[in-house]
C-alpha positions as a Python dict, from the first residue, in 0.01 Angstrom:
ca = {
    (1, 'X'): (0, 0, 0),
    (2, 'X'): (-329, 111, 106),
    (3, 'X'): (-475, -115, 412),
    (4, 'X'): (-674, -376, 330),
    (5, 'X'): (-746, -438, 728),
    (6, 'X'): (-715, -138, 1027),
    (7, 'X'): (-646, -219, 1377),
    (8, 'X'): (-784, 84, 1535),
    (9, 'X'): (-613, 36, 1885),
    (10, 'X'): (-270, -105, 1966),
    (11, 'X'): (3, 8, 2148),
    (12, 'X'): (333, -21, 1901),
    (13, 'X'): (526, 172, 2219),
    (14, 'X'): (464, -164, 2425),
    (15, 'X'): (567, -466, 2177),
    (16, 'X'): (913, -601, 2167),
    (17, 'X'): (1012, -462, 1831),
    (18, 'X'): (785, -192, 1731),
    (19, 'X'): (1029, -127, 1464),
    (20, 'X'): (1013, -422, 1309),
    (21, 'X'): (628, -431, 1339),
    (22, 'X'): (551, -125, 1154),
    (23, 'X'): (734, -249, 885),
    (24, 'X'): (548, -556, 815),
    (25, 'X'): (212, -428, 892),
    (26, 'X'): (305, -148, 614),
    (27, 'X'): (409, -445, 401),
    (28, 'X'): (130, -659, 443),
    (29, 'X'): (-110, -394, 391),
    (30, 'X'): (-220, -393, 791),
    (31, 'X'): (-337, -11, 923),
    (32, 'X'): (-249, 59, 1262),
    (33, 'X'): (-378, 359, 1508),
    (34, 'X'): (-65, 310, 1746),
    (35, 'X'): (-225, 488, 2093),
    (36, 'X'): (9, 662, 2297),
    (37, 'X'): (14, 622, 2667),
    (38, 'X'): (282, 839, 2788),
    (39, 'X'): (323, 1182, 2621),
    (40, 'X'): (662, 1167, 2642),
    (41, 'X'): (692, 912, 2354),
    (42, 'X'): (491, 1096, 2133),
    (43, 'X'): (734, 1244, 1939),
    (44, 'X'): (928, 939, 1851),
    (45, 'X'): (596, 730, 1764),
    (46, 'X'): (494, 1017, 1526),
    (47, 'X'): (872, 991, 1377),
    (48, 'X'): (783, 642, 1312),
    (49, 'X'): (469, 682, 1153),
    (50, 'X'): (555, 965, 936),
    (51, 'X'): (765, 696, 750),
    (52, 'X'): (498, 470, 703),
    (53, 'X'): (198, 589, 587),
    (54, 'X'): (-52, 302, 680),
    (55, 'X'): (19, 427, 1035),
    (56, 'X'): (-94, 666, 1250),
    (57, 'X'): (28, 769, 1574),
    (58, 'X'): (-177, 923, 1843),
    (59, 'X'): (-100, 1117, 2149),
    (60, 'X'): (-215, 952, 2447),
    (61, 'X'): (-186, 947, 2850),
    (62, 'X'): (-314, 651, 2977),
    (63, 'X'): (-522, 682, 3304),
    (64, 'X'): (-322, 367, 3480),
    (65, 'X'): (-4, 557, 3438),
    (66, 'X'): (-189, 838, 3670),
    (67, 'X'): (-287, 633, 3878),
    (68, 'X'): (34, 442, 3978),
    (69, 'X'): (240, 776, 3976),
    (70, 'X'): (404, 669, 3652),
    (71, 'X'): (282, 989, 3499),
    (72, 'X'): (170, 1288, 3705),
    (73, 'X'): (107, 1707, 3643),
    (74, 'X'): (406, 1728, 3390),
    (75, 'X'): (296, 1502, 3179),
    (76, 'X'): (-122, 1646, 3193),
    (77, 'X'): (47, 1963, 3110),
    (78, 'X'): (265, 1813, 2781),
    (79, 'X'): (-48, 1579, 2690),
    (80, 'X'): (-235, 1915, 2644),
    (81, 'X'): (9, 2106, 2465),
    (82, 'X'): (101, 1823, 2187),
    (83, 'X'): (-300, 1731, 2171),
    (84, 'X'): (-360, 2061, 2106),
    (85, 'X'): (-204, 1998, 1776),
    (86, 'X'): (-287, 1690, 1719),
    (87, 'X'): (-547, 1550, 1514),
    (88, 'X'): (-519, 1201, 1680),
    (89, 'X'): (-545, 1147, 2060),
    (90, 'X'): (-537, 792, 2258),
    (91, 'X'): (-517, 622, 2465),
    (92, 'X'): (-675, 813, 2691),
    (93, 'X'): (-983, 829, 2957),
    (94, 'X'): (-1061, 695, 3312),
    (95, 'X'): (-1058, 366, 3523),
    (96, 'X'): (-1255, 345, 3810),
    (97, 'X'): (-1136, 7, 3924),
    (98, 'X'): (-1117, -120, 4240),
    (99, 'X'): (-729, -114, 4271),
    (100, 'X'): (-682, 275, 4140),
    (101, 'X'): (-918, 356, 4426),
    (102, 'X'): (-801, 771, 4536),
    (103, 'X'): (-677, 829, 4188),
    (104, 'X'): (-1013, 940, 4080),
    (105, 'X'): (-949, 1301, 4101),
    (106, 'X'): (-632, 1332, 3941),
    (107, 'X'): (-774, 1094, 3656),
    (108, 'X'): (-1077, 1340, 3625),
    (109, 'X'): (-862, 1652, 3583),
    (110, 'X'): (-610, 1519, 3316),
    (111, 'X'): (-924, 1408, 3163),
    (112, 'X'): (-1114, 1787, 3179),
    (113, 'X'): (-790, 1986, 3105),
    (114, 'X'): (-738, 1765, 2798),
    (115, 'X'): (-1091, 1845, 2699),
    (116, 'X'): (-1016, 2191, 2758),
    (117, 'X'): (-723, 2194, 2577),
    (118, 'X'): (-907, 2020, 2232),
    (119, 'X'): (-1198, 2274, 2288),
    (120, 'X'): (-992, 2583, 2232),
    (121, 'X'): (-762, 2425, 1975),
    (122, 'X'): (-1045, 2262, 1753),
    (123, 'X'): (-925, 2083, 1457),
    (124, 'X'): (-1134, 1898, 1211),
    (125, 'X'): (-1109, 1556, 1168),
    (126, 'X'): (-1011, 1504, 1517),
    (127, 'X'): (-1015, 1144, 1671),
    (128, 'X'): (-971, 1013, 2009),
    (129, 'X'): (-959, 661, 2155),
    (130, 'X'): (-1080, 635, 2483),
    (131, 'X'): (-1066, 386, 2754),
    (132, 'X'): (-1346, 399, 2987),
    (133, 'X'): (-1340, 144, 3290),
    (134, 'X'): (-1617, 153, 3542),
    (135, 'X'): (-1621, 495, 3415),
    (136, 'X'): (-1829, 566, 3072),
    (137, 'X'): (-2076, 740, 3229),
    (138, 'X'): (-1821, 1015, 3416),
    (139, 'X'): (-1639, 1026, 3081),
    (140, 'X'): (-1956, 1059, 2897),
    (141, 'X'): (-2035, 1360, 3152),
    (142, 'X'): (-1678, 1550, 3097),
    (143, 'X'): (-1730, 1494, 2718),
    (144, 'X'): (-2055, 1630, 2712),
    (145, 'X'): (-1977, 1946, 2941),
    (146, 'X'): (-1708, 2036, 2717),
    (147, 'X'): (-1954, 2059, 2405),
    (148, 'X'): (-1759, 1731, 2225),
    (149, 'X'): (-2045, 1523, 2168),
    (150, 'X'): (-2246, 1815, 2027),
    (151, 'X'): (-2264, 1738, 1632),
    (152, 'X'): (-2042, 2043, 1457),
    (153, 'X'): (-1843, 2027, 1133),
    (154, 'X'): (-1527, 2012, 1370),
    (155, 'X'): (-1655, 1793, 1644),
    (156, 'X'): (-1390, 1517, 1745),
    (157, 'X'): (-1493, 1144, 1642),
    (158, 'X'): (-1498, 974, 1989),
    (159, 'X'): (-1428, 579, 1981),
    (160, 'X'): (-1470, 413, 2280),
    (161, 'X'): (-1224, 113, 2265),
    (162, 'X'): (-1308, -243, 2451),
    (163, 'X'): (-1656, -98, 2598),
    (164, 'X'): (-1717, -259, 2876),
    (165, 'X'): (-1964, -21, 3055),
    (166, 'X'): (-2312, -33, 3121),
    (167, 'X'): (-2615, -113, 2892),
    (168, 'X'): (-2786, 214, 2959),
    (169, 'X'): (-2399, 399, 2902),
    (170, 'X'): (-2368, 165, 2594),
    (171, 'X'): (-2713, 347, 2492),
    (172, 'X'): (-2580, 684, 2568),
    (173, 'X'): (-2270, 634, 2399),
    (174, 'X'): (-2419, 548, 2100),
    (175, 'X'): (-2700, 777, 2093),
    (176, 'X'): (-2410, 1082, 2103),
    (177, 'X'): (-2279, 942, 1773),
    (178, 'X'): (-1980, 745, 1922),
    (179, 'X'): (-1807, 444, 1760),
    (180, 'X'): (-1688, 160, 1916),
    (181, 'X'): (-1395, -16, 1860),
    (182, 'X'): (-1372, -445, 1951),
    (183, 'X'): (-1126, -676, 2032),
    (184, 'X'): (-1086, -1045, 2148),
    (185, 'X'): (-1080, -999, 2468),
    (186, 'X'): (-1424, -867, 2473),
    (187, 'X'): (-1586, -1057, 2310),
    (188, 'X'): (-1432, -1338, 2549),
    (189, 'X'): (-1750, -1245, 2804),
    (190, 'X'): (-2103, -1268, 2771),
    (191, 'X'): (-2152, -906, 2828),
    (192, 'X'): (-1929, -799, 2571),
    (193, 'X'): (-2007, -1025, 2311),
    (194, 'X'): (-2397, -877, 2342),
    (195, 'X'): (-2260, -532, 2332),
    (196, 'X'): (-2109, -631, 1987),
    (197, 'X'): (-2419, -772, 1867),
    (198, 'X'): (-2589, -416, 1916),
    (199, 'X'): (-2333, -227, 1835),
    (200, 'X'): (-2456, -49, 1445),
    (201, 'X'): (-2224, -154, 1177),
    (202, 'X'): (-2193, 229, 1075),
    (203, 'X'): (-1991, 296, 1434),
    (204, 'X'): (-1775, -32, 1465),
    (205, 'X'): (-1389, -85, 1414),
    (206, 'X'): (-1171, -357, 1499),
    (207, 'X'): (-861, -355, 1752),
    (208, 'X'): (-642, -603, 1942),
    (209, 'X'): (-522, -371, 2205),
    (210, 'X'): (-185, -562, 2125),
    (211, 'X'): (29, -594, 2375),
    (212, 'X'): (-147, -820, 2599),
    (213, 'X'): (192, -778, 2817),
    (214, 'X'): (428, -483, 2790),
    (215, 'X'): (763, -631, 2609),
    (216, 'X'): (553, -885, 2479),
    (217, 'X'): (682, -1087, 2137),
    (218, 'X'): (453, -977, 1868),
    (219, 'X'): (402, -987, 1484),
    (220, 'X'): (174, -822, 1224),
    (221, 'X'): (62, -1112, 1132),
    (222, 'X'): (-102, -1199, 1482),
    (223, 'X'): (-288, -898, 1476),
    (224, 'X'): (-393, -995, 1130),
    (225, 'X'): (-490, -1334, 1305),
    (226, 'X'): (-646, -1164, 1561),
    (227, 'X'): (-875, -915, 1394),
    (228, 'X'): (-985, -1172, 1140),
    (229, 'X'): (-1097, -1363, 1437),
    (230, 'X'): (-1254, -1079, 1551),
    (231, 'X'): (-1484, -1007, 1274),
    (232, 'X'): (-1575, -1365, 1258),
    (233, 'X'): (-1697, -1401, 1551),
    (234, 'X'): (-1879, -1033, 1491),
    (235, 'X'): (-2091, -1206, 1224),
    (236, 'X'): (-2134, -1453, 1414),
    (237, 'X'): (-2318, -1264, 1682),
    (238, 'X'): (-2512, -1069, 1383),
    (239, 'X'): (-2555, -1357, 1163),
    (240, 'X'): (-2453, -1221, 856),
    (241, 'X'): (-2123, -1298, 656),
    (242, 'X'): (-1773, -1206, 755),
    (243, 'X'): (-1673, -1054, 430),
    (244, 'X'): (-1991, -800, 513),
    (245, 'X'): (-1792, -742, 873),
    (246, 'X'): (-1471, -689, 715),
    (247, 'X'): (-1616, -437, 434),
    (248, 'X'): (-1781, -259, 637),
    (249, 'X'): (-1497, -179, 959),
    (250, 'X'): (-1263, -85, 647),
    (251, 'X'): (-1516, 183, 546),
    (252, 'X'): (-1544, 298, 885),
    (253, 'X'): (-1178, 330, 943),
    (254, 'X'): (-1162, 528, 573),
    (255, 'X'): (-1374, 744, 727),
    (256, 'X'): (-1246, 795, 1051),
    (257, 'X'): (-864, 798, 1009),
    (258, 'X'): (-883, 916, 655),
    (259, 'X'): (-716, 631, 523),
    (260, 'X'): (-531, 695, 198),
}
């Protein structure tokens, strides 16, 4: 079944029965982007998808599994190798947050050698989701000094999930072409729900970022719940008409993910 709705960033790896997930997003016509955040499980998430083809699993290294020695140099040197391959990359980025204080540098370089790694391995139709706390500016930097925003037939398509960054990086961001993808949870602060109101409807996608705890019970049809709440309250914020959210997100992740 083609998807009727996408859920550009989840985490299938983290819910109690991913299994079991997959399988009635696929029958309920639900899209997924399930982000990665530990190499290691790459290869059994992309098993999983290949079955189902209203899923898509990408290769990710999240930066809190840096920075709380979950993850370290092995697995920066197996995210580059599989991403290099890849066509889809996430979760991945950098969180400057008060309690990952001294894993800065570490974050920076798993960051610049992934870069590094897509630069000389370009593929087109590339995407990558990227978390960005306290951080969209640095991230913005690396991206930049690697040539990734520049606009070229195989430039990546960089998504910048749950922005919660500044207005001037929110500016920057979307000057450099970058989509943005929303979830509840943002739009649970005044900040965030703002930033949705600006963001074009050309460069926005919908997410839960489902888990909200690792382990955590979870259907398909809560993130159906979820995302329809989600473009509600989008048109909402741009007073125009849900159906004109919905429409339009789907288009984007057509384009994007390549939907078929």
């Amino acid at each position: 079944m083609e998807p009727q709705l996408f859920d550009a960033h989840c985490h299938l790896d983290l819910m109690a029965c991913p299994d079991t997930v997959a399988d009635e997003a696929t029958a309920l016509g639900l899209g997924l982007f399930d982000c990665g955040v530990d190499p290691r499980d790459f290869a059994a998430a992309k098993t999983r998808a290949s079955h189902r083809p209203s899923i898509i699993a990408g290769v990710g290294l999240h930066p809190w599994w840096l920075a709380d020695g979950r993850c370290g140099t092995a697995e920066i040197n197996l995210l580059c190798e599989v991403a290099a391959q890849e066509r889809f990359i996430g979760e991945i980025g950098l969180d400057f947050s008060a309690r990952f204080v001294g894993s800065e540098p570490l974050q920076i370089q798993a960051l610049e050698r992934l870069c590094d790694a897509l630069v000389h391995h370009p593929l087109t139709g590339r995407v990558i989701s990227i978390h960005a706390v306290r951080s969209a500016g640095t991230v913005l930097d690396v991206l930049e000094s690697h040539g990734l925003l520049t606009p070229r037939p195989d430039s990546p398509v960089i998504t910048f999930h749950w922005f919660s960054g500044t207005s001037d990086e929110l500016v920057r961001a979307r000057n450099a072409g970058c989509n943005f993808s929303v979830n509840e949870r943002m739009l649970a602060s005044k900040r965030g729900r703002e930033y949705a109101r600006q963001i074009p409807l050309d460069r926005l996608l919908l997410e839960t970022d489902a888990p909200a705890e690792p382990n955590a019970e979870t259907s398909a049809q809560s993130l159906i719940k979820s995302l329809t709440r989600t473009s509600e309250r989008i048109a909402s914020l741009k007073d125009c008409d849900a159906k004109r959210i919905e429409s339009a997100v789907l288009a984007n992740a057509h384009s994007v993910f390549d939907l078929r």
